[in-house]
C-alpha positions in Angstrom: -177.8 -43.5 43.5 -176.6 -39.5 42.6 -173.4 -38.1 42.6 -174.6 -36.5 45.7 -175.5 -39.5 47.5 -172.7 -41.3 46.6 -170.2 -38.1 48.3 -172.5 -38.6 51.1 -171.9 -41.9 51.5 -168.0 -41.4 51.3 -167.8 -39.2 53.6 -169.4 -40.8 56.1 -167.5 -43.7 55.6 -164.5 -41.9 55.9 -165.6 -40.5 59.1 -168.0 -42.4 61.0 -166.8 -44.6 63.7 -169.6 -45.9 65.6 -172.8 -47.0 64.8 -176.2 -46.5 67.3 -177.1 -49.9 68.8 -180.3 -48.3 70.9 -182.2 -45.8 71.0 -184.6 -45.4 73.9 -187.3 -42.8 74.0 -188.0 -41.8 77.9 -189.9 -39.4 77.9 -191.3 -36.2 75.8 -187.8 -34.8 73.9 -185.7 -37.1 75.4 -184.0 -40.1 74.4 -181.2 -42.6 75.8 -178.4 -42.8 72.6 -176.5 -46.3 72.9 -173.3 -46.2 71.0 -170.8 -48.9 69.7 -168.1 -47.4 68.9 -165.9 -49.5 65.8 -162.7 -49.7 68.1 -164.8 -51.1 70.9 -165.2 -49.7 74.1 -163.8 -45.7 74.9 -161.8 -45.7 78.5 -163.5 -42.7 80.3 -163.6 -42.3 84.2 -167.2 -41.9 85.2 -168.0 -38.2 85.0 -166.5 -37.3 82.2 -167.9 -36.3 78.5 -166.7 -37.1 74.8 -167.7 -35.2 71.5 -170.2 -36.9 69.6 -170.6 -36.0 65.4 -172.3 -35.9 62.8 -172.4 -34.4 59.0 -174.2 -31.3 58.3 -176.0 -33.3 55.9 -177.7 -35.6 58.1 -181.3 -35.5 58.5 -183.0 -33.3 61.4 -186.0 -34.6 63.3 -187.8 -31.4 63.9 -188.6 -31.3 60.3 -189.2 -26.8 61.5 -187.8 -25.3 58.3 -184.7 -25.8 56.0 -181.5 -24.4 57.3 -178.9 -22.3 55.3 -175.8 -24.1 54.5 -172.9 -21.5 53.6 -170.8 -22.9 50.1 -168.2 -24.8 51.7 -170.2 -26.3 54.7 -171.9 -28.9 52.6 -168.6 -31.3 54.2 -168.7 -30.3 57.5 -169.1 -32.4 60.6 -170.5 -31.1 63.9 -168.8 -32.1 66.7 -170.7 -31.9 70.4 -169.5 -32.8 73.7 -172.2 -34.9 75.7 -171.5 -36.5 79.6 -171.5 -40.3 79.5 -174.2 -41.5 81.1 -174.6 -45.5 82.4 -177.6 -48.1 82.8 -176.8 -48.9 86.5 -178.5 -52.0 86.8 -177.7 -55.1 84.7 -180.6 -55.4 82.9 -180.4 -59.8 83.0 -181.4 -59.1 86.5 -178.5 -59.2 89.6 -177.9 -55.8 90.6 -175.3 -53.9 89.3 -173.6 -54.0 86.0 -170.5 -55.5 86.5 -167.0 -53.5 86.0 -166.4 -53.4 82.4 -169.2 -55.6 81.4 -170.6 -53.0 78.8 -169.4 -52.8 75.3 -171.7 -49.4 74.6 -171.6 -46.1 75.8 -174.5 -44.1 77.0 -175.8 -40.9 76.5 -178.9 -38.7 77.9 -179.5 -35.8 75.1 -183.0 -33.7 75.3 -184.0 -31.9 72.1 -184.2 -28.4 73.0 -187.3 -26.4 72.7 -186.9 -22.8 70.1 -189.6 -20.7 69.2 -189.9 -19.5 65.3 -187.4 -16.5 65.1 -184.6 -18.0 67.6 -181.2 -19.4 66.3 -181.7 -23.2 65.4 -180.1 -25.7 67.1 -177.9 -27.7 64.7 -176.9 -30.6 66.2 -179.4 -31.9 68.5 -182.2 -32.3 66.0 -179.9 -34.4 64.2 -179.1 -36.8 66.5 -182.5 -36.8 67.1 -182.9 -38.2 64.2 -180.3 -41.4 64.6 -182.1 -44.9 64.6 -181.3 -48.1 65.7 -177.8 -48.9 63.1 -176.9 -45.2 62.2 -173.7 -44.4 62.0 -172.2 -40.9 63.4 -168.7 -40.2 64.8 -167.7 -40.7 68.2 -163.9 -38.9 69.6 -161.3 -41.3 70.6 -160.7 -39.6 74.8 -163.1 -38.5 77.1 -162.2 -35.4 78.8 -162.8 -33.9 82.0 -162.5 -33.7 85.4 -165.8 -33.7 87.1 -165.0 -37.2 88.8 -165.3 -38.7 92.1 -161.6 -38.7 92.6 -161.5 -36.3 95.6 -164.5 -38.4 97.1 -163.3 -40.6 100.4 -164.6 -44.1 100.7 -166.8 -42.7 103.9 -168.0 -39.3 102.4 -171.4 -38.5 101.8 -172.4 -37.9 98.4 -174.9 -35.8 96.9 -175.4 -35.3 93.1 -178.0 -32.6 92.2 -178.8 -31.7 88.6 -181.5 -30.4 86.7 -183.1 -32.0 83.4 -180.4 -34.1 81.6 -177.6 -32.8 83.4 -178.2 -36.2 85.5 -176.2 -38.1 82.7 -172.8 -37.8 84.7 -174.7 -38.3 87.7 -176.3 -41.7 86.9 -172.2 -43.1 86.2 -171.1 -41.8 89.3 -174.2 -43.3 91.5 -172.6 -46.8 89.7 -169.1 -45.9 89.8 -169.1 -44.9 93.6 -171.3 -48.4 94.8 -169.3 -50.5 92.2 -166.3 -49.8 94.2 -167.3 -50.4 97.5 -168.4 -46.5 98.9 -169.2 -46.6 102.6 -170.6 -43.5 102.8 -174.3 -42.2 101.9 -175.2 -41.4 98.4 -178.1 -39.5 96.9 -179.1 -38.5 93.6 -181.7 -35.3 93.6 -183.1 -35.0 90.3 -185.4 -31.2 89.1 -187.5 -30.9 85.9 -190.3 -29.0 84.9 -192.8 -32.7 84.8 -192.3 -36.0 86.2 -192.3 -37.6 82.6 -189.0 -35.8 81.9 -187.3 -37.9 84.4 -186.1 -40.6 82.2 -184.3 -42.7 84.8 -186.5 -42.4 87.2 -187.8 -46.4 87.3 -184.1 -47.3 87.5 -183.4 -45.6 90.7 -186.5 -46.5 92.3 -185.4 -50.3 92.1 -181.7 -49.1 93.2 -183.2 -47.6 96.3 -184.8 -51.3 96.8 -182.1 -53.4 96.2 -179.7 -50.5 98.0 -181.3 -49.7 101.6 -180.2 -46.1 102.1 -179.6 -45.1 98.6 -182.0 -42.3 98.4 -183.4 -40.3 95.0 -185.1 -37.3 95.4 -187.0 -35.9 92.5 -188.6 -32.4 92.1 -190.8 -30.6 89.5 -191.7 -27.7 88.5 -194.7 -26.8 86.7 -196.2 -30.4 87.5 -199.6 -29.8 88.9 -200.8 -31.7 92.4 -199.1 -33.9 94.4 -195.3 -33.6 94.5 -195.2 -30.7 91.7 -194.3 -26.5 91.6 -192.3 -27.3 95.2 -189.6 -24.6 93.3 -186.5 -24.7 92.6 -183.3 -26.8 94.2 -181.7 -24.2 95.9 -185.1 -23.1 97.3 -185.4 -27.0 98.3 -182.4 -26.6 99.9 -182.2 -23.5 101.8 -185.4 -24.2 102.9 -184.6 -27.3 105.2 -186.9 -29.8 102.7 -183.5 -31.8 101.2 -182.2 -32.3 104.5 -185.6 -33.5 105.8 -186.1 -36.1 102.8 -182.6 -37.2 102.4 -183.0 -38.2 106.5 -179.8 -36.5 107.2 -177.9 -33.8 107.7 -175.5 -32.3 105.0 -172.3 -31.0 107.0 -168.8 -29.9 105.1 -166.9 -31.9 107.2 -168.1 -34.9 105.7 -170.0 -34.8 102.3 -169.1 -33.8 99.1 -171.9 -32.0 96.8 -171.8 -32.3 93.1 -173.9 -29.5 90.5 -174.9 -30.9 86.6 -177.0 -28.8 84.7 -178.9 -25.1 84.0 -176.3 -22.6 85.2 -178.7 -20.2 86.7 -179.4 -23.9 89.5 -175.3 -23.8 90.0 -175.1 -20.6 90.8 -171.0 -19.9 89.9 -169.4 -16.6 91.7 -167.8 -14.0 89.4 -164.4 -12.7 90.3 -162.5 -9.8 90.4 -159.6 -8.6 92.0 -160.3 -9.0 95.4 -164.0 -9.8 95.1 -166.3 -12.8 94.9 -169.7 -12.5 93.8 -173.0 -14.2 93.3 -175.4 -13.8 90.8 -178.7 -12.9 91.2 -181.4 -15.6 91.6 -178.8 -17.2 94.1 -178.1 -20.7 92.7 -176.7 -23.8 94.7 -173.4 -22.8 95.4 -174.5 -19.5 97.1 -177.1 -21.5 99.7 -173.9 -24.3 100.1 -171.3 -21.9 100.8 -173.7 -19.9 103.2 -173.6 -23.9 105.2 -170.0 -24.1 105.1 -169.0 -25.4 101.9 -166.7 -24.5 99.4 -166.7 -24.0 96.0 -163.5 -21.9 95.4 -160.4 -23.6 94.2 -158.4 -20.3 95.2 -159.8 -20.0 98.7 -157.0 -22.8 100.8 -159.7 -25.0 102.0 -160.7 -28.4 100.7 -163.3 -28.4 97.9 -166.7 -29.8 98.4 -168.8 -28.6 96.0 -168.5 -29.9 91.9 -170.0 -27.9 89.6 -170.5 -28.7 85.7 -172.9 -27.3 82.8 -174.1 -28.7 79.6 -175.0 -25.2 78.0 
């Protein structure tokens, strides 16, 4: 072993706390990351996020070109915040996964797409690169506060995301029927193809063994059936949600939650006395225009979530 191998191995003893116990590939760039972490499991409330790390001497997947390291980086470690995500089903068969059955954590990542010339991602292609036994560093709290606190036992929920932005989804879908919700629940799910929809199979045998669960999925650039519909808050505005959810959404009663590309979400600017939306409209312009409300500011009860991953 080198002198440079032998620092390497120091330091990631002297930083790594967790070690990969799966790694499932789901689809084209996209993997499900399950993590032990040394301590044993990391309390988080479904819906939150924790930063994930590793050395800036780990090994990318992409293999694309050799990056610069600055003198003095050659120690570093990279830090990223990622949304638990969660199984759902117990995978012995059953149904759920039971409250605090699971000694891993869960993540969704996707490996970004860059074209020669654009700004490398740094982390991602890393991680990418974790097999089954790795180590890499996970943080000590989750953080956040996109939870289903606010949600009542007999609210309807509705938790639309685009891409991977379903991770924070997929625990609150569990979290919500684990503890009993009454009220209606439906994930709605957008990526450019069906194969990108890496929990897709899961859900389908939810909405079996859970009559009125429903799961919506929509593509766009998938060719035939079911594909190019647009985007969500076309599917929305349009009347088509409403029509496949079997029900209507009304502000009195259901709570919406937003994961994932900010241009689907849609958030207002504000000034002084003014509120705007950006142009596309996202999902918060369509849901206020229905009676919901996004502004903590505005007096009324919340009903719309919002969170991004970029």
């Amino acid at each position: 072993m080198s002198q440079g191998d032998r620092k390497i191995v120091d330091l990631e003893a002297a930083l790594y706390n967790a070690s990969v116990e799966e790694v499932r590939k789901c689809g084209p760039g996209l993997r499900v990351l399950r993590i032990r972490p040394d301590a044993g499991p990391v309390a988080y409330t479904p819906g939150q996020y924790i930063g994930l790390g590793l050395g800036i001497w780990a090994p990318r997947a992409d293999g694309r070109r050799a990056e610069e390291i600055a003198v003095g980086q050659e120690r570093e470690l990279m830090v990223r915040h990622y949304s638990f995500s969660h199984p759902i089903l117990d995978p012995a068969g059953g149904g759920l996964v039971k409250p605090g059955a699971l000694d891993t954590c869960e993540f969704y990542i996707a490996l970004p797409a860059y074209d020669p010339g654009d700004r490398e991602p740094r982390f991602t292609p890393r991680l990418f690169a974790l097999q089954d036994g790795d180590r890499l560093f996970i943080e000590s709290e989750a953080a956040g506060e996109y939870t289903a606190d606010t949600v009542a036992p007999d609210d309807d929920v509705v938790l639309v995301a685009t891409g991977t932005g379903e991770a924070p989804h997929n625990a609150l879908v569990w979290h919500l029927m684990a503890r009993g919700h009454r009220g209606r629940i439906a994930s709605v799910v957008c990526t450019r193809f069906a194969a990108e929809q890496g929990y897709r199979e899961t859900h389908r045998v939810l909405e079996r063994l859970r009559p009125g669960y429903r799961y919506l999925t929509l593509t766009t650039r998938e060719p035939g059936d079911g594909g190019g519909r647009g985007h969500l808050q076309d599917y929305l505005s349009s009347g088509d949600l409403e029509r496949d959810l079997g029900w209507k959404l009304k502000p009195g009663r259901a709570q919406v939650f937003l994961c994932g590309n900010p241009a689907m979400i849609g958030i207002p600017k504000r000034r002084p006395g003014i509120r705007k939306y950006p142009i596309p409209r996202g999902m918060i312009e369509v849901l206020e225009g229905m009676g919901f409300n996004a502004d903590d500011r505005s007096g009324r009860p919340v009903n719309i979530h919002y969170e991004r991953f970029w």
